[in-house]
C-alpha positions in Angstrom: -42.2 -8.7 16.4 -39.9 -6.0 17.7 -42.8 -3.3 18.1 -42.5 -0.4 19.9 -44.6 1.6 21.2 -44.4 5.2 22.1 -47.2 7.4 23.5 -47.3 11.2 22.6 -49.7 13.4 24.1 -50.0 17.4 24.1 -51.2 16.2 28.1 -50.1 16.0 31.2 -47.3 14.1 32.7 -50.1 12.5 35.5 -52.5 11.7 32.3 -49.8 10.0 30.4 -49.0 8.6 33.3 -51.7 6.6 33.6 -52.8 6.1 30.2 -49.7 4.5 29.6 -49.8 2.0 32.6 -53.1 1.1 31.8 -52.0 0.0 28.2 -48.7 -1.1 29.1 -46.6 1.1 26.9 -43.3 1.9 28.7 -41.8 5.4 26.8 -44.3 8.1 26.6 -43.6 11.9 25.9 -45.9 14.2 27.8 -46.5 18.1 27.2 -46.2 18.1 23.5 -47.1 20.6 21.5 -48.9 19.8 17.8 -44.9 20.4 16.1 -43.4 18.4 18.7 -45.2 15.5 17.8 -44.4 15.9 13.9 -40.6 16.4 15.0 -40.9 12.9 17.0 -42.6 11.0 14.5 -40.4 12.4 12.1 -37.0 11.7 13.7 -37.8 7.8 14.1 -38.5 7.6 10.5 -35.0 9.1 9.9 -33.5 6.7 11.5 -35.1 4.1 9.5 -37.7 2.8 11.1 -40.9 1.9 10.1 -43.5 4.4 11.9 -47.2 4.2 12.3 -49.0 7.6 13.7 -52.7 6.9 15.1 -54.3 10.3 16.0 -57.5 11.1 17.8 -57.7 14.8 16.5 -57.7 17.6 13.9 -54.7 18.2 15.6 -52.7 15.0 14.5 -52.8 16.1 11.3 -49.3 17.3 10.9 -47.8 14.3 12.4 -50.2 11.9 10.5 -48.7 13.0 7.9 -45.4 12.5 8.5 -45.2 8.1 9.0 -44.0 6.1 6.4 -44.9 2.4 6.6 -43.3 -0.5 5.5 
């Protein structure tokens, strides 16, 4: 299905460590402050791909908002 996954996380680089290798996603971005994740989300949907944003948090917000899907 050509689906990719990318982990973004305001944590640390040893929590998204692990995180990802327990669910097998292979790219993650650790460290990220709330803009950075709107800016990531943001930037793959410029390119033209379709982008779906799950957030845990208040703090999602600005990148939930951001996904465009299908």
């Amino acid at each position: 299905m050509h689906i990719h996954v990318i982990l973004l996380t305001g944590d640390s680089q040893a929590a998204a460590e692990m995180v990802a290798s327990q669910m097998g996603i292979f790219r993650f971005h650790s460290g990220l402050l709330l803009e950075q994740n709107s800016v990531e989300v943001a930037a793959h949907a410029k390119r033209g791909h379709t982008v779906a944003m799950v957030g845990d948090g208040i703090n999602d917000a600005p990148a939930l908002s951001e996904p465009r899907l299908g």
